[in-house]
C-alpha positions in Angstrom: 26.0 32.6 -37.4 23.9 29.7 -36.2 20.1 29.7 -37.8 17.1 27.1 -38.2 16.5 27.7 -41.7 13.8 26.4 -43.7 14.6 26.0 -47.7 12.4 23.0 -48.6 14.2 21.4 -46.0 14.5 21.9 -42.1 17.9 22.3 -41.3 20.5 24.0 -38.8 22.8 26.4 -40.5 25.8 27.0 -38.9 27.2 29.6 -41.3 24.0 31.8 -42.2 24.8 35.5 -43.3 24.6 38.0 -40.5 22.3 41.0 -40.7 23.6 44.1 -41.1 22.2 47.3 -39.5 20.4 49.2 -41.7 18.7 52.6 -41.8 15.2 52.4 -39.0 16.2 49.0 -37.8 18.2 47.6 -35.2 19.5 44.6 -34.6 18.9 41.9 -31.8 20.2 39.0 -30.1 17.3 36.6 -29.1 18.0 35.4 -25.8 14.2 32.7 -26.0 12.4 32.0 -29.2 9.0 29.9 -29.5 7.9 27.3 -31.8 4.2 28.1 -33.1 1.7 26.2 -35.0 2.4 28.8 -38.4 6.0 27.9 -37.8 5.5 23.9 -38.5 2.7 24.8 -41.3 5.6 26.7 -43.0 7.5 23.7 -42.9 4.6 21.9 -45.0 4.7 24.6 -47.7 2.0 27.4 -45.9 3.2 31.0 -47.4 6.1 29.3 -49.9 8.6 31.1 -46.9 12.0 30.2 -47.4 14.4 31.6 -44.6 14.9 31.4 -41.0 12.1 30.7 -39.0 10.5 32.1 -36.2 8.7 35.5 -35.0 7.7 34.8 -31.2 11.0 36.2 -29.4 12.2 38.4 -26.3 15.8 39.9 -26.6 18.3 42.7 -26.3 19.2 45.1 -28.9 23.0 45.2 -29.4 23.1 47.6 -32.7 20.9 50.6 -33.5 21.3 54.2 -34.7 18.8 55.4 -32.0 21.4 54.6 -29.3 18.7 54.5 -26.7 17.5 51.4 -27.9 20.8 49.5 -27.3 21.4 47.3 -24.6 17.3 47.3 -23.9 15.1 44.0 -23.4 12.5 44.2 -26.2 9.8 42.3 -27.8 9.2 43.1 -31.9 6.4 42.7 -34.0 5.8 41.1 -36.7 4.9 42.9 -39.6 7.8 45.2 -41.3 5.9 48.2 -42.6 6.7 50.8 -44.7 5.0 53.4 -43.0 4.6 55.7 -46.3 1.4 54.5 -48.5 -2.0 55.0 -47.9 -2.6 51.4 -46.3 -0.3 52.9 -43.5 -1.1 56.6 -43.0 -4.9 55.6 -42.6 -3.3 53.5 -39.3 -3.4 49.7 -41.1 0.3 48.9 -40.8 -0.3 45.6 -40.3 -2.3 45.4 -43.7 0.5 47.4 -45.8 0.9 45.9 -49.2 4.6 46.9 -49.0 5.6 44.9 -45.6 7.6 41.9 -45.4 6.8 39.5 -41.9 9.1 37.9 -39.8 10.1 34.4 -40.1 7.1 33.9 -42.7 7.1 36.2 -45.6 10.3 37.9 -47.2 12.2 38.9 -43.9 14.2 36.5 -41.9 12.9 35.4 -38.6 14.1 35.1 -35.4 15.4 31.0 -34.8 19.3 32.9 -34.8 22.0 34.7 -33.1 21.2 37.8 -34.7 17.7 39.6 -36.2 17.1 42.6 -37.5 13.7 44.5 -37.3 12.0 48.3 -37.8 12.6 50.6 -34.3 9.0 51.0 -35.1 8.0 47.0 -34.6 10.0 47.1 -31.0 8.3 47.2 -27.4 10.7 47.7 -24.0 9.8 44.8 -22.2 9.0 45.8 -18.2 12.1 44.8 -15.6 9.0 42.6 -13.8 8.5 40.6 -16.8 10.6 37.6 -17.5 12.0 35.7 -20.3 9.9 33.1 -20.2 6.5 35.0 -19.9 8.0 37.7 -22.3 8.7 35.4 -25.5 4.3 34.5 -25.2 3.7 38.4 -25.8 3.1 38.1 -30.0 0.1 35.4 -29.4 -1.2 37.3 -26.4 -1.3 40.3 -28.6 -2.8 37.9 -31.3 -5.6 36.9 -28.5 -6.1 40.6 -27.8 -6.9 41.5 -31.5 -10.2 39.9 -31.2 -11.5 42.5 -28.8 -9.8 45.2 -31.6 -12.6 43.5 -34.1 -15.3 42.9 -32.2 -17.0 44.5 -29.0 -17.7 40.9 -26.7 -20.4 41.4 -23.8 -19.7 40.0 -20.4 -23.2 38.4 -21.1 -22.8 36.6 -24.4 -22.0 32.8 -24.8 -18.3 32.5 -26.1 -17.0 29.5 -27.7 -13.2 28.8 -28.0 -12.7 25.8 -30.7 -9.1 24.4 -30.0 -7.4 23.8 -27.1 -3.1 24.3 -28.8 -0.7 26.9 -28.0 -3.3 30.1 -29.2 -6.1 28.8 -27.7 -4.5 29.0 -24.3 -3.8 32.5 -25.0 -7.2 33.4 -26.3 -9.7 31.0 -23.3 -7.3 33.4 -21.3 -8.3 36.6 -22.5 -11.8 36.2 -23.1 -12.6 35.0 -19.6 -11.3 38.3 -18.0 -14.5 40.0 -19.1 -16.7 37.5 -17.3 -18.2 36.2 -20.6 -20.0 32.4 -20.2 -17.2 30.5 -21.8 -16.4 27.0 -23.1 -13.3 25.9 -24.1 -13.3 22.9 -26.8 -10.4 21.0 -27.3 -9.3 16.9 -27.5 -6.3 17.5 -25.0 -8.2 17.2 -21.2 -4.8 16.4 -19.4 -3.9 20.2 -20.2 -8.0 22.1 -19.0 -6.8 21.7 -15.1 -5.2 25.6 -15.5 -8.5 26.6 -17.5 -10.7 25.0 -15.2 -8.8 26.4 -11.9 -9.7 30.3 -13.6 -13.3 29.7 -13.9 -13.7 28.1 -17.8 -15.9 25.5 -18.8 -14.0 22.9 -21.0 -15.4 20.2 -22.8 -14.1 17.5 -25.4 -14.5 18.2 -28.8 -16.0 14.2 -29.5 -19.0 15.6 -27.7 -19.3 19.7 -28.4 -21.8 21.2 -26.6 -25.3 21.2 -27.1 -27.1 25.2 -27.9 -25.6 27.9 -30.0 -23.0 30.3 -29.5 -23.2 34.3 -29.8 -19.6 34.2 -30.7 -17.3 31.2 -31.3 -13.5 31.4 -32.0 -11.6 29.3 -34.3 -7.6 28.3 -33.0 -7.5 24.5 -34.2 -5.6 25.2 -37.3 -7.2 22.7 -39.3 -10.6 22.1 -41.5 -11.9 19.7 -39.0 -11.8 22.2 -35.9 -13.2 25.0 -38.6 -16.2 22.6 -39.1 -16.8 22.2 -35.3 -16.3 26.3 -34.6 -19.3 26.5 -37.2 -21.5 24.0 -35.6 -21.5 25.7 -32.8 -22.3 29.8 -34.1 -25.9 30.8 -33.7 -27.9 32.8 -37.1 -26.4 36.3 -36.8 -23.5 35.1 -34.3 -20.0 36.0 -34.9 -17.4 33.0 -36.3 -13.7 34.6 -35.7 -11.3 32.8 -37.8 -7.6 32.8 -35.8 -6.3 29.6 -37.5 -3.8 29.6 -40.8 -3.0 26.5 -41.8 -1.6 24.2 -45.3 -5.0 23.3 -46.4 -8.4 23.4 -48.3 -11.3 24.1 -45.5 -15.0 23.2 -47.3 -16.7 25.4 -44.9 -20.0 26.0 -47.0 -20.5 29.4 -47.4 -23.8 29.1 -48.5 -25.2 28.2 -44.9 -23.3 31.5 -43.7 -25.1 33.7 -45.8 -28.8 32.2 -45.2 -27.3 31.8 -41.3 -26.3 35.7 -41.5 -23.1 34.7 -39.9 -20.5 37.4 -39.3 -17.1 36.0 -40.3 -14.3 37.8 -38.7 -10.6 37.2 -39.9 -8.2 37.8 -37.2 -4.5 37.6 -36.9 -1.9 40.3 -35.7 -3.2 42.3 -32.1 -1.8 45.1 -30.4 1.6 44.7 -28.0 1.2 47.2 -25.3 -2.1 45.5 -23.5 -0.2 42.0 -23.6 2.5 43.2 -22.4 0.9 45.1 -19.3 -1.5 41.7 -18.4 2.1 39.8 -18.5 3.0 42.4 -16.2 0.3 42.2 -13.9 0.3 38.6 -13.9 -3.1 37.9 -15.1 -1.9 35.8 -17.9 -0.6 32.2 -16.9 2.2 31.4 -18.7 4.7 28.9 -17.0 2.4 25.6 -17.3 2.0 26.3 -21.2 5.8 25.6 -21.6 6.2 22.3 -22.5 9.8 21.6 -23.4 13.5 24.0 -23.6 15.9 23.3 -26.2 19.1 25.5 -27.1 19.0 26.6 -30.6 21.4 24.0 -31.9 19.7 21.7 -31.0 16.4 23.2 -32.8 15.7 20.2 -35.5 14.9 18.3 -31.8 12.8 21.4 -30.6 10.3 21.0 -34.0 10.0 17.2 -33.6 8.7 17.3 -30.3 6.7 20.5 -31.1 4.0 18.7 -32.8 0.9 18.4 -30.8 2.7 19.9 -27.4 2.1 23.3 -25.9 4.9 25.6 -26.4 8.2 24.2 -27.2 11.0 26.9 -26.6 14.3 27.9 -28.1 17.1 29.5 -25.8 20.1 31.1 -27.7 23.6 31.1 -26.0 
């Protein structure tokens, strides 16, 4: 089958191994990928993956020995736990030592004609829901996660550092709660959505004056990091979204004397994303930059970089 496989070198394979079904997985035919920011810091070494690419996805399940699964529209994701150690019994299957992660750490991702991925990772996706709104659920979810971590009062100051492909998920999220928020970012020709729903936005040459009860990091790079903790007040919250293929010097020091809370947040919960796709309170259509068919994915990653997101469509 046809893949966009990353072995030290970006490349279309046209003869890559297909899946097989095994036990508690099914497989899936991708009908849109996306190209994320942890998909092009693979491609400059991040995680050592080697494999095919890709984890954001909407599709149909062709194989599976829970037949009521076949033929569905589904969303997956990411993490491939084994649902039997302690990490996973106390409810932390995205933390299990055991998992493997699609597209980025010992499973194949989703850049292909086929995939295959745990029953347990897979969400129906609702008739009312379309491809193209669909394929955004993983970084909505993603978004979400930071109200998993951390409670957010309508009345605190909220600072979102980074203006990319996450960041339009997150400023999205965090202004439903009515929250005074800024968005930060270098990119103004892209605020006129944010700006239409009520968000401040503001260039990052010129962040803005006062401290921040809780200021969110989605620049995926040391420079945007630096800016995010600028901005935090003494005993504010810093929530880290961003991975990325490179040292950050944030100075750890100045956090401790600052009291800073330091939140790491990645993977976020499916089921919510999916019902605010559903409901329509999540804009997705002007985020899509450019459509590619899969063969002509090498394309699709060149004109990835610094564009919103840049899709995949398979057959």
């Amino acid at each position: 089958m046809q893949a966009i496989v990353f072995d030290g070198t970006l490349r279309l394979a046209q003869n890559h191994p297909i899946p097989e079904l095994t036990p508690g997985e099914a497989l899936i035919r991708p009908h849109l990928t996306g190209i994320c920011n942890t998909d092009i810091e693979i491609t400059r070494g991040y995680m050592g993956f080697q494999g095919v690419l890709g984890h954001e996805f909407v599709g149909t399940v062709v194989a599976c020995a829970e037949q009521s699964w076949v033929g569905q529209r589904v969303v997956g994701e990411i993490n491939a736990a084994c649902l039997r150690c302690p990490t996973c019994l106390r409810g932390d299957v995205t933390h299990c030592p055991n998992r493997t992660t699609l597209g980025i750490d010992r499973r194949d991702g989703v850049m292909a004609e086929l995939v295959s991925l745990p029953i347990s990772c897979l969400h129906a996706v609702p008739d009312s829901v379309p491809d193209e709104a669909a394929v955004f659920t993983e970084p909505l979810a993603a978004a979400l996660e930071i109200f998993e971590q951390s409670h957010i009062r309508p009345t605190e100051r909220v600072a979102v550092v980074g203006d990319g492909k996450l960041g339009a998920m997150i400023v999205q999220v965090l202004r439903l709660i009515g929250c005074d928020l800024t968005l930060i970012g270098r990119h103004p020709e892209r605020w006129a959505l944010y700006e239409s729903q009520g968000v401040r936005c503001t260039h990052s040459s010129s962040p803005p004056h006062g401290q921040f009860d809780v200021v969110v990091d989605c620049t995926g790079n040391p420079a945007g990091l630096a800016t995010a903790r600028q901005l935090v007040r003494p005993r504010g919250r810093l929530v880290l979204k961003s991975t990325f293929q490179a040292d950050s010097q944030l100075n750890l020091t100045m956090l401790v004397i600052d009291e800073v809370h330091l939140i790491g947040s990645r993977c976020g919960p499916f089921a919510p994303a999916l019902k605010l796709l559903e409901r329509g309170l999540i804009a997705t259509e002007p985020l899509i930059s450019a459509e590619f068919a899969l063969d002509d994915g090498l394309a699709a990653f060149a004109a990835a970089h610094g564009q919103m997101k840049v899709l995949l469509r398979h057959g």
